[in-house]
C-alpha positions as CSV (number, residue, x, y, z in Angstrom):
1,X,44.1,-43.2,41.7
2,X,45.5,-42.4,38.1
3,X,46.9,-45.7,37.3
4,X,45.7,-45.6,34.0
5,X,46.7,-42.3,33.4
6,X,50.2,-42.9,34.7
7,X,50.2,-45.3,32.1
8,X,49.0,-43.3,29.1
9,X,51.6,-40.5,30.4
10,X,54.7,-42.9,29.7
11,X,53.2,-43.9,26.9
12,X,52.3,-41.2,24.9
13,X,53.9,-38.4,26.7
14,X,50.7,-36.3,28.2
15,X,47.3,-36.7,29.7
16,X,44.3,-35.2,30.8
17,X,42.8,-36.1,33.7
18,X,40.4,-34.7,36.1
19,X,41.7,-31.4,37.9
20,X,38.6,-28.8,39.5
21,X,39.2,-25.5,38.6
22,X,36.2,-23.9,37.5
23,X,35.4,-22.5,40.7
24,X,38.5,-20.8,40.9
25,X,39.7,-19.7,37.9
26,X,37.1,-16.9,37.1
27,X,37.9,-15.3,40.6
28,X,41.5,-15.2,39.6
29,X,41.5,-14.1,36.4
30,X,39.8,-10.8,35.6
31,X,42.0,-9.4,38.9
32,X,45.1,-10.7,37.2
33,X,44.5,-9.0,34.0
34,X,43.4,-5.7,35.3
35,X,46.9,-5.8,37.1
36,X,48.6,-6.8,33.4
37,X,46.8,-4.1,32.2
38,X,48.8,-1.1,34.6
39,X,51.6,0.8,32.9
40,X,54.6,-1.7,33.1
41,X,56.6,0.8,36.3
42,X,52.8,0.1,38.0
43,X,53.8,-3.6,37.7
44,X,57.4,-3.6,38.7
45,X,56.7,-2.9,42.6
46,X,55.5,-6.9,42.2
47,X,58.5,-8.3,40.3
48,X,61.0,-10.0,42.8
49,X,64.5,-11.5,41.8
50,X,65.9,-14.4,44.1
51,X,68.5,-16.4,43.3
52,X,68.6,-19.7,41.1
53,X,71.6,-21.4,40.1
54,X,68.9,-23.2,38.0
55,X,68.2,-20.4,36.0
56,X,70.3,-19.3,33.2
57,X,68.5,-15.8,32.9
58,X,69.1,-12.8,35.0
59,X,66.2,-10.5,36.1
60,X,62.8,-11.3,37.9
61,X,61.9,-14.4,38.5
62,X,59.1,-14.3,40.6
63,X,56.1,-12.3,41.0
64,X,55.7,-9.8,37.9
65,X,57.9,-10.5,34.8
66,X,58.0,-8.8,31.4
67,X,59.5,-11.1,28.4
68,X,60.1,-8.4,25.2
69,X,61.3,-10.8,22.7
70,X,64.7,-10.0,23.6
71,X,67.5,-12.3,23.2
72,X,68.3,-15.6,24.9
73,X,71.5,-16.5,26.4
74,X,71.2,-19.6,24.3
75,X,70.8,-17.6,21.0
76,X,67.2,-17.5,21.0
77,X,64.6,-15.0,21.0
78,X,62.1,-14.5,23.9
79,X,58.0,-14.9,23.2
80,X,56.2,-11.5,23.7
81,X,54.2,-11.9,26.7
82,X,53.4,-11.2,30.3
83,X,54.4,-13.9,33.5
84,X,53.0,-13.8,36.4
85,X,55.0,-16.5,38.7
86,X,53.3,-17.7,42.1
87,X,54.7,-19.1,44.7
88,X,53.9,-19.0,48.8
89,X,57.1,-17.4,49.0
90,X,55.4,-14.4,47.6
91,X,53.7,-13.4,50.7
92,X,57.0,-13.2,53.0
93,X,58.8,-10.9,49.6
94,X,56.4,-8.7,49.9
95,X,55.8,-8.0,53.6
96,X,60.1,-7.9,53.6
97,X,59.4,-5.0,51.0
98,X,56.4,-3.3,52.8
99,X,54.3,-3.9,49.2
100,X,50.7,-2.9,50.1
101,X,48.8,-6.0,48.4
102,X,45.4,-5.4,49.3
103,X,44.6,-4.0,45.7
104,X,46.1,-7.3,44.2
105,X,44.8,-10.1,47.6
106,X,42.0,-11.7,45.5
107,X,43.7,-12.8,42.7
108,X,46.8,-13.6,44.9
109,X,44.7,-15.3,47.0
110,X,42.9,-17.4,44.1
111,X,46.4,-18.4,42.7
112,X,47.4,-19.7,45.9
113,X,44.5,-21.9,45.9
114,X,45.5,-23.1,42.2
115,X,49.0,-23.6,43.2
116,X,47.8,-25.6,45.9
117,X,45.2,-27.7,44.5
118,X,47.8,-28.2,41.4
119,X,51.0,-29.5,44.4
120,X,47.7,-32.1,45.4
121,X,47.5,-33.4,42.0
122,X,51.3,-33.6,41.4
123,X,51.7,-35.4,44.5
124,X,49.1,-38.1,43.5
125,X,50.1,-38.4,40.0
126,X,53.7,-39.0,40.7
127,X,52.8,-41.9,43.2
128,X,50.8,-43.6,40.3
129,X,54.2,-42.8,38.1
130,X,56.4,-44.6,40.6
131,X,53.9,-47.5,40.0
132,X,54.2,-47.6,36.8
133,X,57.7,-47.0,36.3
134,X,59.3,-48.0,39.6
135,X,62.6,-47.1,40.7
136,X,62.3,-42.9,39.8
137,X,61.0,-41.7,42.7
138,X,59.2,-39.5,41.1
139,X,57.2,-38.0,43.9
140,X,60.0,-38.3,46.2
141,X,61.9,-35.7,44.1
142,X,58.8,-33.5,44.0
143,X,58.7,-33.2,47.4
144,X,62.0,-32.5,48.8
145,X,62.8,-29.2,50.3
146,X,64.5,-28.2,46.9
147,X,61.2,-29.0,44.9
148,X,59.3,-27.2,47.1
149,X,60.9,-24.2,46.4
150,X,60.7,-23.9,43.3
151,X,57.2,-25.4,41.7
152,X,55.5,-22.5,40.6
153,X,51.9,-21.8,38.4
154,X,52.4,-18.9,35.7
155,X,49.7,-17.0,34.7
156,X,50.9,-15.6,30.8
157,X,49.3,-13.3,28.8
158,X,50.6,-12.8,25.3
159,X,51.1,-9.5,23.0
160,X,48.9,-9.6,20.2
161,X,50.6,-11.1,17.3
162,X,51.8,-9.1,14.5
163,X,50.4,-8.7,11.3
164,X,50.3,-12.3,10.1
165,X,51.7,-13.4,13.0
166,X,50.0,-16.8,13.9
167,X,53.1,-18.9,16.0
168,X,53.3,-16.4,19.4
169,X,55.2,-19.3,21.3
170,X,57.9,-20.5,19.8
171,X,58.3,-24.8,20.0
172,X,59.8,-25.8,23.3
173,X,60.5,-28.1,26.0
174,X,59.9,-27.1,29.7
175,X,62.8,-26.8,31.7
176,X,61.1,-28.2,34.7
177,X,60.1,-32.2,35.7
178,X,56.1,-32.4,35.2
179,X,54.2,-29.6,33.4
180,X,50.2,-29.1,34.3
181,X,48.0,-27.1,31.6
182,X,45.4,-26.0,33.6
183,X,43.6,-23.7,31.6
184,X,43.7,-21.6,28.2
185,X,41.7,-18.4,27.4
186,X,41.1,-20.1,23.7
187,X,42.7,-22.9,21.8
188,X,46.3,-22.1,20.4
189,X,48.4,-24.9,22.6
190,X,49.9,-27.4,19.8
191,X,52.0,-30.7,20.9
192,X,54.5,-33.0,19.6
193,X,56.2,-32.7,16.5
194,X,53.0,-32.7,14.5
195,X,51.3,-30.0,16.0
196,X,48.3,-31.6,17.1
197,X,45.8,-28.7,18.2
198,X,44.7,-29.3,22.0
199,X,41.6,-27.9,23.3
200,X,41.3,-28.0,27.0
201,X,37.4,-29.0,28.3
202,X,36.8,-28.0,31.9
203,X,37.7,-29.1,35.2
204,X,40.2,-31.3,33.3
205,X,44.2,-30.1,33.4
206,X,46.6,-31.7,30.8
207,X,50.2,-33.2,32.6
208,X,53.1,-33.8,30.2
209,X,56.7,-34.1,30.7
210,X,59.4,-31.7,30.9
211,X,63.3,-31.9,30.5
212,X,64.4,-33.1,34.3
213,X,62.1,-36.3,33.9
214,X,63.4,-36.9,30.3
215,X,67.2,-36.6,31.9
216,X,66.2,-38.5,34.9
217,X,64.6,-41.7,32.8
218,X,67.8,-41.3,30.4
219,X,65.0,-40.6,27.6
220,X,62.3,-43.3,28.7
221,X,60.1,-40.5,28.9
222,X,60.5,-37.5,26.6
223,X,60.0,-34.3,27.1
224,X,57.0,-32.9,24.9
225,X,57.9,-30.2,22.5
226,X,55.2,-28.0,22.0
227,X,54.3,-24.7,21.2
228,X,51.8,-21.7,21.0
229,X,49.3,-20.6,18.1
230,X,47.2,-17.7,17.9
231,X,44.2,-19.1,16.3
232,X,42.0,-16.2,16.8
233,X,44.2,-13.4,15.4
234,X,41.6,-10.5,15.1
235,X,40.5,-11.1,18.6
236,X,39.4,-8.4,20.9
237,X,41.3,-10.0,23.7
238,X,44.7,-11.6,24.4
239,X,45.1,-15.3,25.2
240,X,46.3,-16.0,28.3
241,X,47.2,-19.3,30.2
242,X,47.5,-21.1,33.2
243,X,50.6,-23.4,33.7
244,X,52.1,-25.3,36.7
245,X,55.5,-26.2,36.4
246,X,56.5,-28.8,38.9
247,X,60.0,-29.9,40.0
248,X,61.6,-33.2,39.8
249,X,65.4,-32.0,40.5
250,X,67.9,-35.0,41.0
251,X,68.3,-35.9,45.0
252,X,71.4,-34.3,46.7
């Protein structure tokens, strides 16, 4: 399973393959967004901050998480958008807090599916990947204790641009090992260095590369630099996106 895919991967740095999601995704959604759509202190109650020596950003990094276009500690500026970062972890946080979910279980619910159904796919990709380029590890590293802990799908939902505004995510690398695109509101997601225009078809995910598998294959692989365009600016709704970021960290 996903030999060829594995192949194309190394080779020209993403691929789509087949990933179900369609009978998910509309469950999930519409919950989310009607959360997104509370005044932000509504929202807070959900944001949890646990500690990452991986992270180079202080606040929330789980659960709820509100990126104003503030600075970077790198010099950058933040995208304006809404996060929403899953991970089983969740459900322990909140019972330790005594949040009441039940207003929020569906779409909690349906992202735990997603997240599930998206650590299946990374776990059968990444043995074609160590197949293909033996000698990684590749799912090994995915699914140490360490890994575990911190592959995590984000839900995003972007501000709407400014006035003749079109780039509303800036070009970037992932900071994790193996990204998954699972799904898009409306086409805006551009890759590589030319900008090609990707347009996500259903029940299909697109898996790239990331920064810890460029380090790892001293630059066999390369991370894909990519970023977000609005291409509907006079919409009546935001775009939003679905994103699985999974871990590859070096073994220990």
């Amino acid at each position: 399973m996903f030999e060829k895919e594995a192949e194309i991967f190394v080779r020209e740095g993403k691929v789509a393959v087949p990933f179900l999601s369609s009978d998910v995704v509309p469950l999930l959604i519409p919950g989310l967004l009607t959360f997104f759509a509370l005044p932000e202190k509504a929202k807070m109650h959900l944001a949890v901050d646990t500690p990452d020596e991986d992270d180079p950003d202080k606040g929330p990094d789980n659960g709820y998480i509100r990126k104003s276009g503030g600075p970077k500690k790198d010099g950058g500026l933040y995208d304006r958008k809404q996060i929403f970062h899953y991970r089983p972890s969740l459900w322990s946080e909140y019972a330790k807090r005594d949040v009441d979910i039940n207003p929020y279980r569906a779409w909690l619910e349906g992202s735990h599916t997603l997240y599930l159904r998206c650590l299946q796919l990374l776990k059968n990709f990444t043995r074609a990947l160590d197949k293909e380029c033996p000698g990684y590890n590749f799912q090994r590293l995915t699914r140490t204790e360490r890994a575990l802990s911190k592959h995590v799908l984000r839900a995003l939902l972007y501000d709407p641009p400014s006035p003749g505004e079109i780039l509303i995510g800036k070009s970037h690398t992932d900071r994790n090992g193996i990204s998954i695109h699972v799904r898009e509101s409306r086409p805006g997601l551009r890759l590589g260095k030319d900008q090609q225009n990707y347009v996500i078809t259903p029940d299909t995910a697109l898996i790239f590369p990331a920064d810890q598998v460029e380090r790892l294959t001293e630059g066999k692989i390369k991370a894909l630099q990519h970023e977000i365009w609005e291409e509907e600016p006079h919409a009546p709704d935001r775009r939003w996106s679905l994103v699985f970021f999974g871990q590859t960290p070096p073994l220990s």
